[in-house]
ROZAVEX-52717 format. One record per residue (C-alpha): residue in three letters; x, y, z; residue number from 1. Coordinates in steps of 0.2 Angstrom, whole numbers, plus 2048, in hexadecimal, padded with zeros to 3 digits. Example, Ala and Ser with C-alpha at 12.3 -4.5 7.8 and 13.67 -1.06 7.14 Angstrom:
REM residues 2
(Ala,(83E,7EA,827),1);
(Ser,(844,7FB,824),2);
***
This chain:
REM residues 305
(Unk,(35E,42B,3DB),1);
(Unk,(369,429,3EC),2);
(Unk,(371,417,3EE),3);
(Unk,(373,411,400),4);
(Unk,(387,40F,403),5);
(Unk,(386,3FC,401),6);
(Unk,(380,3FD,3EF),7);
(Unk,(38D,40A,3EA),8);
(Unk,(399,402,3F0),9);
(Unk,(395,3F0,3E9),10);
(Unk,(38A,3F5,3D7),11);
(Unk,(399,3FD,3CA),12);
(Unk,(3A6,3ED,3CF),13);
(Unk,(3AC,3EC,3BD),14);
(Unk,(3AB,3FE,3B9),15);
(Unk,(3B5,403,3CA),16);
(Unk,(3C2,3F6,3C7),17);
(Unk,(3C4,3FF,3B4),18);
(Unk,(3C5,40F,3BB),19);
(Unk,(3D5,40D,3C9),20);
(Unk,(3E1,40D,3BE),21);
(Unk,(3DE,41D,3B4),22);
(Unk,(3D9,426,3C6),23);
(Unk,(3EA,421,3CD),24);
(Unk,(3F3,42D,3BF),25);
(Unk,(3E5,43A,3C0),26);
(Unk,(3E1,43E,3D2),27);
(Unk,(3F0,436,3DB),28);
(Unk,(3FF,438,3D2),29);
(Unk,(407,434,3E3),30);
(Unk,(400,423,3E1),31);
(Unk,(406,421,3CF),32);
(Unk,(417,426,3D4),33);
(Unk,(416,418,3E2),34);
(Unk,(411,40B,3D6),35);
(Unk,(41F,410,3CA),36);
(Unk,(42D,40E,3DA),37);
(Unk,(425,3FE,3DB),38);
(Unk,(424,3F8,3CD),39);
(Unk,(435,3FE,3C9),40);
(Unk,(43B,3F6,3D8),41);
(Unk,(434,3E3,3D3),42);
(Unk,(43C,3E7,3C1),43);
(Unk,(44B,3E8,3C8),44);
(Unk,(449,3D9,3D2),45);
(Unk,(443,3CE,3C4),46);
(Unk,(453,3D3,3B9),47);
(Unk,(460,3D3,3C6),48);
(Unk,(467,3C1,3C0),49);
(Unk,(46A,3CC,3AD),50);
(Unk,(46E,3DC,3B5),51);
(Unk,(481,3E4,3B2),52);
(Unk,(484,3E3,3C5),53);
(Unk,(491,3D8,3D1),54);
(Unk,(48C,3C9,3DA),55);
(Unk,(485,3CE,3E9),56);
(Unk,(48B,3C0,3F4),57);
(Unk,(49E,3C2,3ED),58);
(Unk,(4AC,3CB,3F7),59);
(Unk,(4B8,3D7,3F6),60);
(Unk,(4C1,3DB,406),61);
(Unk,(4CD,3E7,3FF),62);
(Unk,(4BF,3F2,3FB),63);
(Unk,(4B5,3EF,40A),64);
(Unk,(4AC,3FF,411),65);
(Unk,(4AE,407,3FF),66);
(Unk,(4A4,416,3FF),67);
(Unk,(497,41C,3F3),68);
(Unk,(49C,422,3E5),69);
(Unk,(4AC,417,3E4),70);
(Unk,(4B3,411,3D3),71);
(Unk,(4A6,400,3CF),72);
(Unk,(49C,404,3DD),73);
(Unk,(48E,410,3DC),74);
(Unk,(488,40F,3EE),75);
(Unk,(499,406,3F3),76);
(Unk,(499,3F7,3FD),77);
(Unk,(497,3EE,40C),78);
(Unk,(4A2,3EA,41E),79);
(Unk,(4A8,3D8,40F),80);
(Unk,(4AB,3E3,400),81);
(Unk,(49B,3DD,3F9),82);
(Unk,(492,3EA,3EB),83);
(Unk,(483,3F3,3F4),84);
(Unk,(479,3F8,3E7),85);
(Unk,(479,3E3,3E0),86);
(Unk,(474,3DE,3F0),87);
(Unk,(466,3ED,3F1),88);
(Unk,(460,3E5,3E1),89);
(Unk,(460,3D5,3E6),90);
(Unk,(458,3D7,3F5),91);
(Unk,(44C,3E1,3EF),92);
(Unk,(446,3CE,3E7),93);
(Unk,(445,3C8,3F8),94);
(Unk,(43C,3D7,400),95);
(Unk,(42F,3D5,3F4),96);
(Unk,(42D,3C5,3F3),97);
(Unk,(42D,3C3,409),98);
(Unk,(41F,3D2,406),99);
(Unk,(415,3CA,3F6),100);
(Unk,(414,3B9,3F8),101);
(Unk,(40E,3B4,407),102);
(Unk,(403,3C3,407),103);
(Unk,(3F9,3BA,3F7),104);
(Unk,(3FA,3AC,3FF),105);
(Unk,(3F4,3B2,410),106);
(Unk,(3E5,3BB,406),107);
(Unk,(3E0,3AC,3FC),108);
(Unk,(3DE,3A1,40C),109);
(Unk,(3D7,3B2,413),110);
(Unk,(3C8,3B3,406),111);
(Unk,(3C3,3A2,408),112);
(Unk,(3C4,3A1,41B),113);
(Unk,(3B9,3B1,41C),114);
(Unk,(3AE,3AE,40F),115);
(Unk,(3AB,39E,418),116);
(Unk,(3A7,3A5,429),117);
(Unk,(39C,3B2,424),118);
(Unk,(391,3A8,417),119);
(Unk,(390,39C,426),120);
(Unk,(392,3A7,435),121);
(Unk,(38B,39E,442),122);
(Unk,(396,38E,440),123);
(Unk,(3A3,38E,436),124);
(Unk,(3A6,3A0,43B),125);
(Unk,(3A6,39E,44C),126);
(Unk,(3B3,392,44B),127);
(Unk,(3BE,39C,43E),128);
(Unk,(3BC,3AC,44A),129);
(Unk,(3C2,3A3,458),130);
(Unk,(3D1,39E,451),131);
(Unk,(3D7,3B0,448),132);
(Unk,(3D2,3B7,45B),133);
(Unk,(3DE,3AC,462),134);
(Unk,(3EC,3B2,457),135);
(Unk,(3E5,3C4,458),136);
(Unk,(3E9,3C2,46C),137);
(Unk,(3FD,3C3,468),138);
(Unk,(405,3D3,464),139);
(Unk,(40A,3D1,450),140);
(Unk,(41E,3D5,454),141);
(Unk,(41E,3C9,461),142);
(Unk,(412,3BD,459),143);
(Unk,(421,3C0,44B),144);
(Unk,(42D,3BC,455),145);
(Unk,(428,3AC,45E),146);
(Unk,(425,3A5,44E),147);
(Unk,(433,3A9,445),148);
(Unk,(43F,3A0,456),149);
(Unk,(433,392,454),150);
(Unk,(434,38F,443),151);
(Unk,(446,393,441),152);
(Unk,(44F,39E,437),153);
(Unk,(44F,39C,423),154);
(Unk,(444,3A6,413),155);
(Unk,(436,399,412),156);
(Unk,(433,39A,425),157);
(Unk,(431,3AA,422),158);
(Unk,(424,3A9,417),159);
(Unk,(41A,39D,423),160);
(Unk,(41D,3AE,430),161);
(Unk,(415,3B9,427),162);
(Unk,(406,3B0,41F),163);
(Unk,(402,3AA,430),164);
(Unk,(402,3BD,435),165);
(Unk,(3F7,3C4,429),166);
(Unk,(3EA,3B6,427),167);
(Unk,(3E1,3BC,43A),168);
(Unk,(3DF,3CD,433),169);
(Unk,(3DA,3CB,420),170);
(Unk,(3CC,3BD,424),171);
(Unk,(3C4,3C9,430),172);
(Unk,(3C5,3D5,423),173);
(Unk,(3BC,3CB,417),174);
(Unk,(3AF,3C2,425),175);
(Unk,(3A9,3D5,429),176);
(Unk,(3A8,3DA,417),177);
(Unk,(39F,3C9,414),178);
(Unk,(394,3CE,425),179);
(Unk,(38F,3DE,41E),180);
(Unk,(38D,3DA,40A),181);
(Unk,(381,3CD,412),182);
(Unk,(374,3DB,417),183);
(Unk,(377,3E7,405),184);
(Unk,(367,3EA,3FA),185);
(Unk,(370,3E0,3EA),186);
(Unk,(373,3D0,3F3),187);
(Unk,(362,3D0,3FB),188);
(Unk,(35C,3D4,3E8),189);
(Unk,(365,3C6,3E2),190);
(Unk,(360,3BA,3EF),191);
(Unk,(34B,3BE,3E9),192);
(Unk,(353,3BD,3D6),193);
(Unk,(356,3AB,3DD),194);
(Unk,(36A,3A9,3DE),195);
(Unk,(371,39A,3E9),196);
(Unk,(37D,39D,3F5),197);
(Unk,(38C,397,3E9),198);
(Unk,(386,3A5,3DE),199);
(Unk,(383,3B3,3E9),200);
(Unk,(395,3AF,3EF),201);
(Unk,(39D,3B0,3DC),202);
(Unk,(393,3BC,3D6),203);
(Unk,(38F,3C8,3E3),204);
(Unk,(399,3C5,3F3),205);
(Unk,(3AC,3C1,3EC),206);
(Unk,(3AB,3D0,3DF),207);
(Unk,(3A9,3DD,3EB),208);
(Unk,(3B2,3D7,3FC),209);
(Unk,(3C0,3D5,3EF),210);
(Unk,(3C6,3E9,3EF),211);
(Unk,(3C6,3EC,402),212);
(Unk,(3D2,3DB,401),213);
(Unk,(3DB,3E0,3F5),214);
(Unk,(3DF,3F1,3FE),215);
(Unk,(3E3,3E7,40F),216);
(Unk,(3F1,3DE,406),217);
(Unk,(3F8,3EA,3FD),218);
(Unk,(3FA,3F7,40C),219);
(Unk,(3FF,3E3,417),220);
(Unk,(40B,3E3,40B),221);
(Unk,(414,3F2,40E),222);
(Unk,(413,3ED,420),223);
(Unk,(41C,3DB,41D),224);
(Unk,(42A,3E5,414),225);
(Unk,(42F,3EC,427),226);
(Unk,(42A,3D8,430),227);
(Unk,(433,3D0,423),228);
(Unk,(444,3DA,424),229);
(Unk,(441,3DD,439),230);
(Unk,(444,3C9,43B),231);
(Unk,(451,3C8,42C),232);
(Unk,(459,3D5,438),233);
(Unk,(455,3CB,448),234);
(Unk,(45E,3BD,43E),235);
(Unk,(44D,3B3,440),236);
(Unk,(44A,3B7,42D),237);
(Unk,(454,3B4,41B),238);
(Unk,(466,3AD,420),239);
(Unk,(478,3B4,41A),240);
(Unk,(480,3B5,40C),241);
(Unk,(46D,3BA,404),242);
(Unk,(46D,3CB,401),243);
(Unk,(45D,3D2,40C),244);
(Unk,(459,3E3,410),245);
(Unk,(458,3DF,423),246);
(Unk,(464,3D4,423),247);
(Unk,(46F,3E2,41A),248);
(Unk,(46A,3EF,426),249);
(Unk,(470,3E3,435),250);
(Unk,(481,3DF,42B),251);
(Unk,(484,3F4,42C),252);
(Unk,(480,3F5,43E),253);
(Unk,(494,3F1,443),254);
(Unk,(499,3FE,439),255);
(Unk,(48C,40C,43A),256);
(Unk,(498,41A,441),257);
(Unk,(4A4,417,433),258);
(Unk,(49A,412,423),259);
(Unk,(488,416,428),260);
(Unk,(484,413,415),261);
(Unk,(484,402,416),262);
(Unk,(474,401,424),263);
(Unk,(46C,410,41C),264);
(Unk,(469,40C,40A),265);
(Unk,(45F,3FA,40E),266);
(Unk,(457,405,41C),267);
(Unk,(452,412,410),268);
(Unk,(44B,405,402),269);
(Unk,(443,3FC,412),270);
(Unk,(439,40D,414),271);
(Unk,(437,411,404),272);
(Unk,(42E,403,3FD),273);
(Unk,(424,3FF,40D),274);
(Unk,(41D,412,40B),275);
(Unk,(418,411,3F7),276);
(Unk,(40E,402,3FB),277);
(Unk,(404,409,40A),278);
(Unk,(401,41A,3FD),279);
(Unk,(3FB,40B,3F2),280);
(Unk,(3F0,404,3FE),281);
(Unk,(3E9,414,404),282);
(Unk,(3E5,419,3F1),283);
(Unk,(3DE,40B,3EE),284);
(Unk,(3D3,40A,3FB),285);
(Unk,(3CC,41B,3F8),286);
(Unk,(3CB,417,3E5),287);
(Unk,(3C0,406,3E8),288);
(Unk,(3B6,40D,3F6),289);
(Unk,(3A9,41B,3F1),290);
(Unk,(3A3,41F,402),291);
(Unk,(3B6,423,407),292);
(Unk,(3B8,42E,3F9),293);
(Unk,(3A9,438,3FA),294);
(Unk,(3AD,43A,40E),295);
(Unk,(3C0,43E,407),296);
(Unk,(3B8,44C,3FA),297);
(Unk,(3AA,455,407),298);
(Unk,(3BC,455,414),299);
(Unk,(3C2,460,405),300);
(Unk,(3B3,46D,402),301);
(Unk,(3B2,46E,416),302);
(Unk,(3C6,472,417),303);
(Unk,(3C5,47C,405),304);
(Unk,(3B6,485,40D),305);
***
């Protein structure tokens, strides 16, 4: 029997959740390769204090510029002779954690804000919209921007930065989600089965608004990785001696004829990690959403065909 879209989407929660994992190795190995550079990536972070590597703030002038390669110096060092493949690692730590953090933290307050204004959507929605659509009226660099002068310079502020940029956009997510799972077959089933509204929002509503959130963040992520080092580059971000992928990349800009190594390898990680969790993002959109792939897989026969 043929299931509307809604109740494909929203009945196998559990089983769908069970499944991503094994799908990620079988049909995208791309997406299996991304969360291994990842992961790989936040493992080097979390041993960097135990690591065999120099101190990324320490200085050595009479090897300043060394070039890759050089004896002690994998990927040599920086305009201060400091070790560029320490501070790659340790700013890895910080990339991550300007791109993870307040991205939870955004889509926590996210979930309950839209959750909120689309279980009450005439009040309490109206008033939530409003707000987001007043931060939506500012371009996200500038909005960036202006807040990072504001607030001043420094990692925490940072963080306040970019959870503030990605709350407009995550609670819209989950209002419409909310707004649409509203109308399904299996919440107006559970509504005649006699479920309150606490329990519709527990049992029916968070489980399945929680994949298209979870897909937002990952691919938000990915974004805050490029936000994060563009005001660390704009010196509205992380502050010297911190070792910062933007803030390395602006550190080689004075010497970019001579040594472009020293801009180019932050860049390069920058890009790099920003890209495996958008291929993470995308996968696991098409993974939790069966509409999507089912429209992916009749693209293919019509291409194939």
């Amino acid at each position: 029997m043929n299931q509307s879209p809604a109740v494909a989407r929203a009945r196998p929660v559990t089983r769908r959740w069970l499944d991503v994992a094994p799908a990620f190795a079988r049909l995208h190995p791309g997406a299996a390769l991304a969360s291994a550079y990842v992961l790989l990536i936040v493992l080097a972070g979390l041993l960097a204090p135990i690591l065999p590597i120099p101190n990324p703030v320490a200085q050595d002038l009479v090897h300043r510029l060394a070039p890759p390669g050089s004896h002690g110096h994998l990927l040599g060092t920086d305009a201060l002779g400091r070790d560029m493949l320490s501070r790659l690692i340790w700013g890895g730590r910080i990339a991550l954690l300007v791109a993870l953090l307040p991205t939870a933290i955004a889509a926590g307050i996210s979930l309950v804000l839209g959750m909120a204004a689309g279980t009450y959507e005439r009040w309490v929605g109206g008033v939530v919209m409003r707000m987001m659509d007043v931060l939506f009226a500012f371009p996200l660099v500038l909005l960036a921007i202006a807040l990072g002068t504001v607030l001043g310079p420094g990692t925490n502020n940072l963080l306040v930065v970019i959870v503030v940029l990605l709350v407009p956009y995550m609670t819209r997510t989950v209002y419409v989600e909310v707004i649409l799972a509203k109308e399904s077959e299996y919440v107006a089933a559970a509504r005649v089965a006699g479920s309150s509204e606490w329990r519709l929002l527990l049992d029916e509503l968070l489980p399945n608004i929680s994949g298209p959130l979870i897909v937002m963040a990952t691919i938000s992520a990915g974004a805050m990785i490029w936000v994060g080092a563009g005001l660390s580059f704009l010196g509205l971000g992380v502050q010297p001696p911190t070792a910062e992928w933007g803030r390395m990349t602006a550190d080689g800009a004075p010497v970019l004829s001579t040594a472009p190594f020293v801009s180019t390898f932050p860049g390069v990680a920058i890009l790099s990690v920003s890209f495996a969790l958008n291929v993470i993002g995308d996968t696991l959109r098409d993974l939790l959403d069966p509409v999507l792939r089912r429209r992916s897989f009749v693209r293919q026969i019509e291409f194939v065909g």
